[in-house]
KEKEVO-465775 format. One record per atom (N, C-alpha, C): residue in three letters; x, y, z. Coordinates in pm, whole numbers, padded with zeros to 5 digits, always signed. Each point is the difference from the previous one (the first is absolute). Layout:
<pts>
ALAXYZ...
</pts>
This chain:
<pts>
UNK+12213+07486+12641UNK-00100+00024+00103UNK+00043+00120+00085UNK-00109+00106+00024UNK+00032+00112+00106UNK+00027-00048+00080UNK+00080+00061+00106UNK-00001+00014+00157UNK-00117+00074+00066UNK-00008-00024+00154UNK-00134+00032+00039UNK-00041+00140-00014UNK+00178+00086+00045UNK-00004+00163-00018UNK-00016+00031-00111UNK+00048-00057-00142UNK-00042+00089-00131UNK-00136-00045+00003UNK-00083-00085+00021UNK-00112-00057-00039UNK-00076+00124+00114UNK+00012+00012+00111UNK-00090+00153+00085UNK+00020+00101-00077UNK+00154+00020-00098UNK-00026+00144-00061UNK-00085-00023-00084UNK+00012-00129-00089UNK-00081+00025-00126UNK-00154+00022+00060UNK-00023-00073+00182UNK-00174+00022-00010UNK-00023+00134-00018UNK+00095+00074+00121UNK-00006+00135+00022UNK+00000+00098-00131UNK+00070-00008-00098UNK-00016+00054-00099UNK-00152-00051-00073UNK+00000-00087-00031UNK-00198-00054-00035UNK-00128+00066+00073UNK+00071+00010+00114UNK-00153+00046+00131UNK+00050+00170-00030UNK+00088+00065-00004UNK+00024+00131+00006UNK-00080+00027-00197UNK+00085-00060-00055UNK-00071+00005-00161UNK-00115-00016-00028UNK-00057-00057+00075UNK-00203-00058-00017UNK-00068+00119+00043UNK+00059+00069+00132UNK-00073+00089+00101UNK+00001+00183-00054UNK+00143+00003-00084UNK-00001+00110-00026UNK+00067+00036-00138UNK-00010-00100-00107UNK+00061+00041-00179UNK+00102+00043-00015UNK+00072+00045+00106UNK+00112+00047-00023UNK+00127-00119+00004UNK+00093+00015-00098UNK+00174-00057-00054UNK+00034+00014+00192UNK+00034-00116+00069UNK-00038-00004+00128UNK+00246+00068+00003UNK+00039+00038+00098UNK+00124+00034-00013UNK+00021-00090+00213UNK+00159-00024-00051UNK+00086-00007+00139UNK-00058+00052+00134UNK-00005+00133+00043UNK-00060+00082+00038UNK-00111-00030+00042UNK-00092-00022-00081UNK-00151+00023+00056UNK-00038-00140+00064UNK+00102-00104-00044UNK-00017-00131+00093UNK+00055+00025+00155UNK+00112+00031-00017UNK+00042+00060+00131UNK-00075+00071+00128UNK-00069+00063-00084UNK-00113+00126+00061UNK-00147-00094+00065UNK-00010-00075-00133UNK-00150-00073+00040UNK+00009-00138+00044UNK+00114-00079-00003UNK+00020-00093+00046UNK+00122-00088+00110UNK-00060-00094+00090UNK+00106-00052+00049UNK+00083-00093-00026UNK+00105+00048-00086UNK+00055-00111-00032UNK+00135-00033+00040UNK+00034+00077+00116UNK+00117-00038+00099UNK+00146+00045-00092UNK-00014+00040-00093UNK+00152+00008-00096UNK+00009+00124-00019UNK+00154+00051-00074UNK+00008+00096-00029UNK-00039+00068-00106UNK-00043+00120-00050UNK+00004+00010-00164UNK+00053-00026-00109UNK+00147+00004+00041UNK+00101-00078-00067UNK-00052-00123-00022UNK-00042-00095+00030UNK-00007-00113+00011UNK-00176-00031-00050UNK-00062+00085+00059UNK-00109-00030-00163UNK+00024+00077-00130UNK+00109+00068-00014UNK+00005+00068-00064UNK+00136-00133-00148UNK+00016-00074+00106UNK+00098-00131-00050UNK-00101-00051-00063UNK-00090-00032+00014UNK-00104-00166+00021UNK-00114+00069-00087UNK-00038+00163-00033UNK-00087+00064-00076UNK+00110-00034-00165UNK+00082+00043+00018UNK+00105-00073-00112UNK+00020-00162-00052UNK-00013-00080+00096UNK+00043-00113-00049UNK-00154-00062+00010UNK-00110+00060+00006UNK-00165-00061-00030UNK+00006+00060-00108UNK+00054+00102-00053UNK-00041+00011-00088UNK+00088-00038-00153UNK+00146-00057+00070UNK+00059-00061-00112UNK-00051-00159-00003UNK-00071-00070+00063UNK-00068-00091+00037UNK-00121-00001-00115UNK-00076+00102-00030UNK-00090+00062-00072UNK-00153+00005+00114UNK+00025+00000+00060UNK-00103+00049+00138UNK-00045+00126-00002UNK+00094+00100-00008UNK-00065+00066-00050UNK+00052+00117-00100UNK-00058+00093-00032UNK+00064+00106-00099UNK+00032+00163+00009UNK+00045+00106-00078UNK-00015+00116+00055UNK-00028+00101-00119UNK-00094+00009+00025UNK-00049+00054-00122UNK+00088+00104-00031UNK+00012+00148+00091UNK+00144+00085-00058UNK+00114-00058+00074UNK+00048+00121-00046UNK+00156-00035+00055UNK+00017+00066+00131UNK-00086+00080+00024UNK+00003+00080+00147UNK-00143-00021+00083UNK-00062-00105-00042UNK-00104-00066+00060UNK+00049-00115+00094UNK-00118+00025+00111UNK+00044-00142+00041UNK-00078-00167-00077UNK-00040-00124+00040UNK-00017-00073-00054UNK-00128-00065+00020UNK-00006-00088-00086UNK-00201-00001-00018UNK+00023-00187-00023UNK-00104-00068+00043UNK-00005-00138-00038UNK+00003-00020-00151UNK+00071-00157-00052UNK-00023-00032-00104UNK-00154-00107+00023UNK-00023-00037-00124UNK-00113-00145-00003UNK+00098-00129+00097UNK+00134-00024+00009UNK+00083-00084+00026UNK-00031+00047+00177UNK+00026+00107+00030UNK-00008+00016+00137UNK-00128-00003+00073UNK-00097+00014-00097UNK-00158+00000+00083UNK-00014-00126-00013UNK+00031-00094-00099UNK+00033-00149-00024UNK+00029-00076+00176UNK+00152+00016+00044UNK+00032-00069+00060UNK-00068+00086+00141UNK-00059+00157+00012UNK-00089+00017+00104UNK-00119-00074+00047UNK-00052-00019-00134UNK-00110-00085+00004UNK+00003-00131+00077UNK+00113-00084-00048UNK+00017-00158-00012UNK+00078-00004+00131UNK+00018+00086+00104UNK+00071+00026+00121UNK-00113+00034+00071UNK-00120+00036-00019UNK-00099-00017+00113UNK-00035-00093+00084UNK+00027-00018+00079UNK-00017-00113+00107UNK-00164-00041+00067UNK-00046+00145-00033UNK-00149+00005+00035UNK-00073+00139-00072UNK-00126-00011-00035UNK-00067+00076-00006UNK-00121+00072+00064UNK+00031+00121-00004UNK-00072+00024+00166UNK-00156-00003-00034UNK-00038-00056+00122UNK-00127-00048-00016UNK-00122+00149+00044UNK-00071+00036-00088UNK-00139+00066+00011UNK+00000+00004+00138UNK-00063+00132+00034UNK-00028+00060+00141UNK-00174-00075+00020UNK-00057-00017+00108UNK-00115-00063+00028UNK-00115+00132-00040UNK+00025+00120-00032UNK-00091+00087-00066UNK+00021-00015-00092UNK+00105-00023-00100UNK+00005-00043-00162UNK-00071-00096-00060UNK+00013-00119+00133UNK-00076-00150-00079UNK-00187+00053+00029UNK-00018+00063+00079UNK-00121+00002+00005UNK-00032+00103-00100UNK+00091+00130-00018UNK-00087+00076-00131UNK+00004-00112-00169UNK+00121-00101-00010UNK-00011-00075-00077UNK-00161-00083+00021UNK-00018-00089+00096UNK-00113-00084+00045UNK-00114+00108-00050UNK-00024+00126+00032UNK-00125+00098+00013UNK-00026+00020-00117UNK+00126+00014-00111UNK-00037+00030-00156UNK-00049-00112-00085UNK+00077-00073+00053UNK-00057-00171-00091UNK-00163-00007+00043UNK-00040-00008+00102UNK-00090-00031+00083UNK-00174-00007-00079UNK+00003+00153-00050UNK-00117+00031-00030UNK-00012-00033-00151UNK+00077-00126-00061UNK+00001+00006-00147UNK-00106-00087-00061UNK-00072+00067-00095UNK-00142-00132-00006UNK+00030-00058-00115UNK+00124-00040-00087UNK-00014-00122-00071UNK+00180+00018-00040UNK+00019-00131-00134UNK+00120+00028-00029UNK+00051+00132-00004UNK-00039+00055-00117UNK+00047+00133-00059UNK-00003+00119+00088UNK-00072+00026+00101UNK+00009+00036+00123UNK+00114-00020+00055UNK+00048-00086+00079UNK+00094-00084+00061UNK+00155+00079-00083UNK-00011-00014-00133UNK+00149+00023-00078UNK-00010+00133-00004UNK-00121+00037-00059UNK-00019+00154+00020UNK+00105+00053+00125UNK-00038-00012+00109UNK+00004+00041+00094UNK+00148-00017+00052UNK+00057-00126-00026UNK+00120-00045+00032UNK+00108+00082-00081UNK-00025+00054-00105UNK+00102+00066-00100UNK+00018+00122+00068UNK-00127+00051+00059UNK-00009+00179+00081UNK+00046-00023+00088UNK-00016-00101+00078UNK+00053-00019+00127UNK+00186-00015-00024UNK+00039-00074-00055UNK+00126-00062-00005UNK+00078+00209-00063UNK-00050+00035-00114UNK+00040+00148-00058UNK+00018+00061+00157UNK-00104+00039+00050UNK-00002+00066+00128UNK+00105-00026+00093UNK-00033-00093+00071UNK+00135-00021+00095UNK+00166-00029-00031UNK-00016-00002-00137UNK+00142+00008-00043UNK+00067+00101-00079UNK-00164+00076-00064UNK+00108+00131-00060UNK-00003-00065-00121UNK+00024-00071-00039UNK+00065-00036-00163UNK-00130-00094-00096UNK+00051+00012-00098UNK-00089-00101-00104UNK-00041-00132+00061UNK-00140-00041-00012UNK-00014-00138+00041UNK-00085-00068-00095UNK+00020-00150-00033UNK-00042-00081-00079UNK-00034-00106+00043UNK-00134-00068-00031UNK-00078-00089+00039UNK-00022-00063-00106UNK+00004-00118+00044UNK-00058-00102-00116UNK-00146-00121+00058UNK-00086+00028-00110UNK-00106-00086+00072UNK+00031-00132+00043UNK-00076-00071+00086UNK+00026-00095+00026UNK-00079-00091-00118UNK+00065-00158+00027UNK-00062-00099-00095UNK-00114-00050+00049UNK-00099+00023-00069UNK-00126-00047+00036UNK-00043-00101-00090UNK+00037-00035-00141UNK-00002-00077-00061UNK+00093-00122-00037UNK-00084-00085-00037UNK+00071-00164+00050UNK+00059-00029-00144UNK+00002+00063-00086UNK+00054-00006-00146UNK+00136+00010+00030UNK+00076-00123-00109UNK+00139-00055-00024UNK+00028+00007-00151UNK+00119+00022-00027UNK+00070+00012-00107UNK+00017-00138-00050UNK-00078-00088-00137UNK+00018-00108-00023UNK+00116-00030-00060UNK+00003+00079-00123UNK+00079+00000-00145UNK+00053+00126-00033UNK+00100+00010-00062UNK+00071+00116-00061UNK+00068-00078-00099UNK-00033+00060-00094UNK+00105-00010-00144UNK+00095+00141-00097UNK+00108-00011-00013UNK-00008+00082-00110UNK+00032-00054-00144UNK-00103+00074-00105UNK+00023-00029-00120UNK+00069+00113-00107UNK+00114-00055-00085UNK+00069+00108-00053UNK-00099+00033-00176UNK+00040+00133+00033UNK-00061+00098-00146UNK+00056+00025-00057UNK+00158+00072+00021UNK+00080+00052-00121UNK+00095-00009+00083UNK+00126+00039-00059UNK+00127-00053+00075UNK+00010+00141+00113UNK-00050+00050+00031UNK+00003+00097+00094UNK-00152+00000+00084UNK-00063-00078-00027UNK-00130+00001+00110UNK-00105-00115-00002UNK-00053-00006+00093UNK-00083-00171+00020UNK-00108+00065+00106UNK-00077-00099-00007UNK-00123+00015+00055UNK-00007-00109+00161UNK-00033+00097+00113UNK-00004-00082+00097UNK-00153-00014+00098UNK-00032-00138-00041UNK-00133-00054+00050UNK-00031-00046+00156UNK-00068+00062+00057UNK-00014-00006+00127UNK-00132-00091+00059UNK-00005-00124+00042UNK-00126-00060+00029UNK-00041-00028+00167UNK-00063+00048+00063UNK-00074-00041+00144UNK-00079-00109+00052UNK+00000-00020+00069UNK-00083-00078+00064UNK-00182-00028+00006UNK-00010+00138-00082UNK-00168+00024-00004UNK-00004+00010-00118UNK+00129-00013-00115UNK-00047-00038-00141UNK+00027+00132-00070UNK+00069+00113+00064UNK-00016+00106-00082UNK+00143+00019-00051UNK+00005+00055-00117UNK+00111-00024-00075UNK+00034+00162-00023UNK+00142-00014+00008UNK+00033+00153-00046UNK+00124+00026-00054UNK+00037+00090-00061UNK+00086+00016-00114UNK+00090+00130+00016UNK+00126-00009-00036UNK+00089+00139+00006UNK+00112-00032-00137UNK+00009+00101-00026UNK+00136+00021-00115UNK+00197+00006+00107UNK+00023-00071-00040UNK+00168-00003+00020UNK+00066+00018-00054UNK+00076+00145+00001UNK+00124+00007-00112UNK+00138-00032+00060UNK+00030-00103-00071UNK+00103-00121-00032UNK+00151+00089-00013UNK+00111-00011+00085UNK+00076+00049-00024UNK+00127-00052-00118UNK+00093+00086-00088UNK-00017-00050-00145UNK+00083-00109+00036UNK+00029-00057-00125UNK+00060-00155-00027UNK-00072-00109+00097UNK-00091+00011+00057UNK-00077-00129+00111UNK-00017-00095-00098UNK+00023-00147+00076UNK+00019-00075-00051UNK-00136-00098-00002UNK-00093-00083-00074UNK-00095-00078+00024UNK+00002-00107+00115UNK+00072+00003+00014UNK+00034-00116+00126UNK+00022+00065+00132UNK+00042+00118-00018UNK+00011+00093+00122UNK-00126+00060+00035UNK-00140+00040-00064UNK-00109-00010+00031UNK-00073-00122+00048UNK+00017-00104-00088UNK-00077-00074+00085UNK+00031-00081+00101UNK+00140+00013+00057UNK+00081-00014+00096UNK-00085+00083+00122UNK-00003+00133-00046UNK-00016+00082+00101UNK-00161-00026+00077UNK-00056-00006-00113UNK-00140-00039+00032UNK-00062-00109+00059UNK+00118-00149-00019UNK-00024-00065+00145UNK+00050+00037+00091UNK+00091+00049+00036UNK+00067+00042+00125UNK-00091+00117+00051UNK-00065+00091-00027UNK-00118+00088+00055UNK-00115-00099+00048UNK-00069-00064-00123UNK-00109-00052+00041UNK+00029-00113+00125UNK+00121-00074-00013UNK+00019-00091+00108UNK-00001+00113+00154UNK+00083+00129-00017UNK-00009+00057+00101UNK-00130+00046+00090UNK-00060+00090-00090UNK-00150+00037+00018UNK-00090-00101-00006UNK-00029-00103-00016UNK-00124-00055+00025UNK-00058-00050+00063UNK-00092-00006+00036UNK-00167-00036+00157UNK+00119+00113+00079UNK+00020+00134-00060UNK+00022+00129+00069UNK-00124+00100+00030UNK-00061+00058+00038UNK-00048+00131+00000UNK+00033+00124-00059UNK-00041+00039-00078UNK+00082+00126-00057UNK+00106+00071+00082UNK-00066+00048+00130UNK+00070+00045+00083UNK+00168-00060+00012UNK-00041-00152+00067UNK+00104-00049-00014UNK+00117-00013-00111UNK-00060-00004-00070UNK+00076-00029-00144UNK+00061+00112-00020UNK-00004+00124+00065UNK+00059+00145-00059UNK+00129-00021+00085UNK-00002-00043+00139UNK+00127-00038+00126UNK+00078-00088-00119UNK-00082-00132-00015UNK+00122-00082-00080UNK+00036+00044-00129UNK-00067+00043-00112UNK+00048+00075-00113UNK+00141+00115+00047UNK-00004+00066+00101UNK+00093+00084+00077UNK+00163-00036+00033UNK-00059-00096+00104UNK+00100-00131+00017UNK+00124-00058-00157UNK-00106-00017-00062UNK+00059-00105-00134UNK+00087+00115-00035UNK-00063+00139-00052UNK+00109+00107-00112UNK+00099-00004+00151UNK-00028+00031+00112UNK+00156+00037+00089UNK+00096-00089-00009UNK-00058-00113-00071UNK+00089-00150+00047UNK+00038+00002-00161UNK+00000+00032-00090UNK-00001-00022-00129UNK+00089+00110-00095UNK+00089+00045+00073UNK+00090+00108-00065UNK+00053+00002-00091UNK+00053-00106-00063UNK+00015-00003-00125UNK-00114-00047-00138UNK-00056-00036+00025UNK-00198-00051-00095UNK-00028+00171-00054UNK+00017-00079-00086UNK-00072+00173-00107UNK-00149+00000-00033UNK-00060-00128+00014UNK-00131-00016-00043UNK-00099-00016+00033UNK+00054-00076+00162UNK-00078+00021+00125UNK-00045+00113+00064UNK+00083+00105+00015UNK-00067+00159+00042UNK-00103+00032-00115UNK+00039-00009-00080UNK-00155+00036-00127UNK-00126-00066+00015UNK+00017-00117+00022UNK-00119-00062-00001UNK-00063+00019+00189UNK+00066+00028+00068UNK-00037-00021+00130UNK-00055+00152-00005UNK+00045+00110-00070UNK-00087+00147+00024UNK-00107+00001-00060UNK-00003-00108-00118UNK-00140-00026-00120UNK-00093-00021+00125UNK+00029-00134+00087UNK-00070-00106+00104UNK-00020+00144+00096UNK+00092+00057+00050UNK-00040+00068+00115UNK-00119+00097-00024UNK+00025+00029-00097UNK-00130+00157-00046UNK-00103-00037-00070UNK-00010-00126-00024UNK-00123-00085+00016UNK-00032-00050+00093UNK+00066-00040+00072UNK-00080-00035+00171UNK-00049+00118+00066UNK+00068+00118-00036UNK-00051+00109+00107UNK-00159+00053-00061UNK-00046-00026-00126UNK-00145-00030-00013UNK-00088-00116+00087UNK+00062-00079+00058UNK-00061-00082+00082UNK-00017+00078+00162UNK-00168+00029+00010UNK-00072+00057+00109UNK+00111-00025+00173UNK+00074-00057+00024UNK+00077-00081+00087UNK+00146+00071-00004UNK-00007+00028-00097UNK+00159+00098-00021UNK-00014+00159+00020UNK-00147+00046+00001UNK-00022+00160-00009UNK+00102-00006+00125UNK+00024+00192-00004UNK+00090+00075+00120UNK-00044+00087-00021UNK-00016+00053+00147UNK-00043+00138-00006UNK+00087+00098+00090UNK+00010+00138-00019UNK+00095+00034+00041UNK-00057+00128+00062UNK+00087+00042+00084UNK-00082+00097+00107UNK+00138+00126+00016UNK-00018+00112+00062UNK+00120+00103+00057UNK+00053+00060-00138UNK-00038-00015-00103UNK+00128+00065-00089UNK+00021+00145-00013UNK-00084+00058+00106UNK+00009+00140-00037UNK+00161+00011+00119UNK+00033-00093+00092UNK+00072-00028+00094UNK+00146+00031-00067UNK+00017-00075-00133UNK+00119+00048-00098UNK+00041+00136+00036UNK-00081+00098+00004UNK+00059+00116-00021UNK+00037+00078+00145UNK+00025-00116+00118UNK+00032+00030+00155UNK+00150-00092-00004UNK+00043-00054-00110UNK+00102-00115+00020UNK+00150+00088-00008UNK-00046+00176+00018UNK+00159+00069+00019UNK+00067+00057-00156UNK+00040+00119-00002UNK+00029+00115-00080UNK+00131-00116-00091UNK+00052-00105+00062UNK+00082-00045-00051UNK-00045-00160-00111UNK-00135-00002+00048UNK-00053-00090-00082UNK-00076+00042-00135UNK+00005+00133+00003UNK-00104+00056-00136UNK+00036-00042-00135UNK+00125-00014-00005UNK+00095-00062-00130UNK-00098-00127-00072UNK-00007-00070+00117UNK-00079-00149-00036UNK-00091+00006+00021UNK-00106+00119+00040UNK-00159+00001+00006UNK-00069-00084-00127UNK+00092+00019-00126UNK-00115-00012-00088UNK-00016-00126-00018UNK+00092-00095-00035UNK+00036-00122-00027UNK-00049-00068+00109UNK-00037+00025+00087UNK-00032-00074+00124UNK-00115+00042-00020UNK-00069+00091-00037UNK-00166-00004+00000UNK-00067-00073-00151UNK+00101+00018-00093UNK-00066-00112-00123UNK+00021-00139+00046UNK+00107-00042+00040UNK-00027-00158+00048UNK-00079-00045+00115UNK-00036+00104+00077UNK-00108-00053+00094UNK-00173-00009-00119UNK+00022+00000-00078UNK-00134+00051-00070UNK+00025-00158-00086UNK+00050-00107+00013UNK+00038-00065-00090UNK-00036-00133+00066UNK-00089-00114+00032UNK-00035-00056+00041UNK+00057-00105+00021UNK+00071-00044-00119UNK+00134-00115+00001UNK+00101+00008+00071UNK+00041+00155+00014UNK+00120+00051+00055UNK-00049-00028+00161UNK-00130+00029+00021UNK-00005-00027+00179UNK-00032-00086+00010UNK-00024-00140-00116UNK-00016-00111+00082UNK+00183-00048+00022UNK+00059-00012-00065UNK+00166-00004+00001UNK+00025+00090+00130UNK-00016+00094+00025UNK+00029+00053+00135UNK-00021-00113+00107UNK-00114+00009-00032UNK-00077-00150+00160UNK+00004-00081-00039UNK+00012-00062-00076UNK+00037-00120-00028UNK+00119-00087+00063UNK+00096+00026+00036UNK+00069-00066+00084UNK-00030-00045+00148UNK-00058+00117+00029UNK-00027-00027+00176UNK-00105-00113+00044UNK+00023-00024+00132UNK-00068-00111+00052UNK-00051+00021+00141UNK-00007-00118+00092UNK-00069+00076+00126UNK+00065+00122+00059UNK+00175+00005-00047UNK+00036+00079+00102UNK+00062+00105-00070UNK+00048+00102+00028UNK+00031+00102-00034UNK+00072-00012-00091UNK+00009+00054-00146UNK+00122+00051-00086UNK+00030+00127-00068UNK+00120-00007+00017UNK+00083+00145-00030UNK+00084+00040-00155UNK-00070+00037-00101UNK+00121-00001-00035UNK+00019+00174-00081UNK+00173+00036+00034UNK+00035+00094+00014UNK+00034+00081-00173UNK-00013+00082+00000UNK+00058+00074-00151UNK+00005-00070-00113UNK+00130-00047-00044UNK+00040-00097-00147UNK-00019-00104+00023UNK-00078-00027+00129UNK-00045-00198+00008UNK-00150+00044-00086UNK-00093+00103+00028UNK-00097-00034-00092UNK+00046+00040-00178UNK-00084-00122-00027UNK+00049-00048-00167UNK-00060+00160-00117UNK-00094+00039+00038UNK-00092+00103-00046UNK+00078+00139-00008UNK+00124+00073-00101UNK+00052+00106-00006UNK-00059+00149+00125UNK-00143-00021-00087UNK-00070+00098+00069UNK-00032-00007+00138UNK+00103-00110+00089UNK-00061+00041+00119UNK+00133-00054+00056UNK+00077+00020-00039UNK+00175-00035+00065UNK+00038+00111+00076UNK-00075+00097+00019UNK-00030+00097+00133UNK-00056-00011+00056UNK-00073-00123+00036UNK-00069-00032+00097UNK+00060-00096+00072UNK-00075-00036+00119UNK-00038-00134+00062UNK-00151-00039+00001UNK-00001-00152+00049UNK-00108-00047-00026UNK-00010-00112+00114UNK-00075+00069+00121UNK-00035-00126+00102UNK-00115-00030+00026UNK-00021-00160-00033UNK-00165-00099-00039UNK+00030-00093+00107UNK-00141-00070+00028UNK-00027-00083+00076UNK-00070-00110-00108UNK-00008-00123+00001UNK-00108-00083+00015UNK-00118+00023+00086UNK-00158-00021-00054UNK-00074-00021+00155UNK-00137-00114-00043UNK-00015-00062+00101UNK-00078-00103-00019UNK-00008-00080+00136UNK-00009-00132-00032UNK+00026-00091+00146UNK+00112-00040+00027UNK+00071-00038+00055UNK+00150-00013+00049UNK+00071-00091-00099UNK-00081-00076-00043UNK+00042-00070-00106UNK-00020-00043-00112UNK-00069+00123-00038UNK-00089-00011-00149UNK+00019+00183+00001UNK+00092+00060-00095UNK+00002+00137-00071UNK-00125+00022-00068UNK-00115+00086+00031UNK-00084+00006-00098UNK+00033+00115-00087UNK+00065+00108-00031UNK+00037+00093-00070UNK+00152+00127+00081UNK+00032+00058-00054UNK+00106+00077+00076UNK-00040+00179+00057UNK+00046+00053+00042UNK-00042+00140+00001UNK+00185+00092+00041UNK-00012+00115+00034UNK+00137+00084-00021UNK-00005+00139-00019UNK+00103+00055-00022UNK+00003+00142+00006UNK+00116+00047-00085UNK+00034+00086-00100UNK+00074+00065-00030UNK+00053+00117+00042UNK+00131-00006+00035UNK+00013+00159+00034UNK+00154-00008-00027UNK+00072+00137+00026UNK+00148-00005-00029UNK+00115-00049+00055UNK+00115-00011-00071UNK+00118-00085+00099UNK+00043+00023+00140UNK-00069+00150+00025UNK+00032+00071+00131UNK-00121+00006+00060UNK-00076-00156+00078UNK-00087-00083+00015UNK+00035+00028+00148UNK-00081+00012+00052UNK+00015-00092+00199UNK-00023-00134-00009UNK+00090-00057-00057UNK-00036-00135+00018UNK-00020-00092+00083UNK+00016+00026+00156UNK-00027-00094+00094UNK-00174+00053-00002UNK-00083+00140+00050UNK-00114+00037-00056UNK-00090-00102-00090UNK+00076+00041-00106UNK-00081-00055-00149UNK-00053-00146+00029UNK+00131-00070+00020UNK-00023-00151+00009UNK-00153-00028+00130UNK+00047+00050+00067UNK-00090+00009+00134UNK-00153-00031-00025UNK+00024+00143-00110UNK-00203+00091-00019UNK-00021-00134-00082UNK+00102-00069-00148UNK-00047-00084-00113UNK-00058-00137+00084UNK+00096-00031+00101UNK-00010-00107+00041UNK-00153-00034+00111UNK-00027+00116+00074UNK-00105+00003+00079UNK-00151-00022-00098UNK+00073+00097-00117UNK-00175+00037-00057UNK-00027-00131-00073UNK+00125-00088-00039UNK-00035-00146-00079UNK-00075-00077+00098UNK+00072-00007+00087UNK-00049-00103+00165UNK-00175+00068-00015UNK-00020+00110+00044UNK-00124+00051+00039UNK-00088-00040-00105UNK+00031-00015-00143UNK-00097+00025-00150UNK-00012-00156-00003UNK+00123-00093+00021UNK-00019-00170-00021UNK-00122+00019+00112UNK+00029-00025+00140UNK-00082-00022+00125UNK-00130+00081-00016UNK-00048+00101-00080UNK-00144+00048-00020UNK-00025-00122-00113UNK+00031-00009-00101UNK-00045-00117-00104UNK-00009-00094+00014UNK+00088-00032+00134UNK-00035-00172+00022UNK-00122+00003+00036UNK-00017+00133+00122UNK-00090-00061+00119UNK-00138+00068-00059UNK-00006+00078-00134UNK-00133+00012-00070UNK-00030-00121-00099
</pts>
């Protein structure tokens, strides 16, 4: 565990790194901040954060830049997030305001959320339909692939191919296939994408379960309840001269519908964060990704969020995600 003084350098290095891209050095903390010590002495503690792995240095005559590990424990050290200025909540209130139906409403919430944050934002419709996941089976075809049957609540049946990773065993499919269907069922699609999520994080060693749960997932995201829509991406190309490397990979997986329900899919009423190599998706391990739940306080009706890079304002971000969920649940209730 830091002490309170390395834990101010590491903010100070985060708030100096967010504000201006530059490998932040000894020096320029000194200059821009109060932190009562000598240089020597952040110049100790810039060393031992970063043998810590807090943070890193890219040259050798650079100064030092956050890791995913240090925006990690910045994050999870917020004590508060600063709350929206009383002209923010009302330009939030003013944009929702004039929306004349669903698609309106999300429309609007994706531009809105892009806008005040600068970065990629993703919306997911809300559930408007009362359809549940009855049955799931999978049935095997050849020793490398089986067929997985999907049945609802309104009787409609649907179908995906699973390729079987080799040597799977017959008993290890239909193993797997109660343990899904027991999971998912009288779910909502929606829902069922959170717990399908849940199961592969919890399931690290199961070789057969991630196959069949991406079959399940990219067949649910055909279910009207799972669309996302996504807003800002021209925003990518404001995320800094040092993010261009990963422009591309980060703009094919936003185009990928499965991939952003797995983004939001974890979150719930309240804010979640997660930083670089916590998201599972290669193509976006240069990112971050902070979602809200929004609905009634105790019923999630769908998630919403923003993509943007590891060198995030994250007290900001959380702020704008968290206001515009509150504002988008509280217009849907009260229409």
């Amino acid at each position: 565990m830091l002490d309170e003084r390395k834990l101010a350098v590491l903010r100070a290095i985060i708030t100096d790194y967010v504000e201006n891209s530059e490998p932040v050095g000894s020096k320029a903390l000194v200059e821009r901040y109060r932190l009562d010590v000598s240089p020597a002495t952040i110049r100790n503690d810039m060393a031992s954060l970063e043998e810590e792995g807090y943070l890193t240095q890219p040259h050798t005559s650079a100064g030092r830049i956050p890791t995913d590990k240090g925006y990690r424990l910045f994050v999870d050290r917020l004590t508060t997030v600063k709350p929206l200025s009383q002209p923010e909540k009302r330009a939030i209130s003013t944009f929702l305001g004039g929306a004349a139906d669903l698609d309106d409403v999300v429309s609007r919430t994706v531009r809105l959320l892009a806008q005040i944050t600068q970065q990629v934002a993703i919306v997911q419709y809300p559930i408007v339909s009362t359809a549940v996941i009855r049955h799931i089976d999978v049935i095997r075809l050849h020793p490398d692939r089986a067929l997985l049957l999907l049945v609802t609540s309104t009787g409609r049946i649907t179908q995906a191919h699973v390729e079987l990773p080799v040597e799977t065993r017959d008993e290890d499919v239909e193993s797997t296939a109660v343990r899904i269907g027991a999971a998912v069922r009288n779910l909502t699609s929606a829902q069922a994408v959170r717990t399908l999520n849940e199961l592969v994080r919890d399931s690290d060693t199961d070789t057969v379960l991630p196959a069949v749960v991406n079959a399940l997932t990219a067949l649910l995201a055909t279910d009207p309840t799972t669309r996302v829509v996504v807003g800002g991406v021209q925003n990518v190309a404001r995320f800094g001269d040092d993010f261009h490397a990963a422009m591309e990979p980060v703009l094919e997986a936003l185009e990928e519908q499965v991939v952003l329900l797995r983004l939001l899919g974890e979150a719930r009423n309240d804010v979640t964060v997660r930083i670089g190599h916590e998201n599972e998706h290669v193509g976006l391990q240069s990112t971050s990704v902070v979602a809200s739940g929004y609905g009634m306080p105790d019923d999630v009706w769908a998630t919403l969020g923003v993509v943007g890079p590891t060198r995030m304002n994250y007290p900001s971000t959380m702020a704008s995600v968290r206001a515009v969920a509150r504002y988008v649940g509280r217009f849907l209730a009260e229409g």
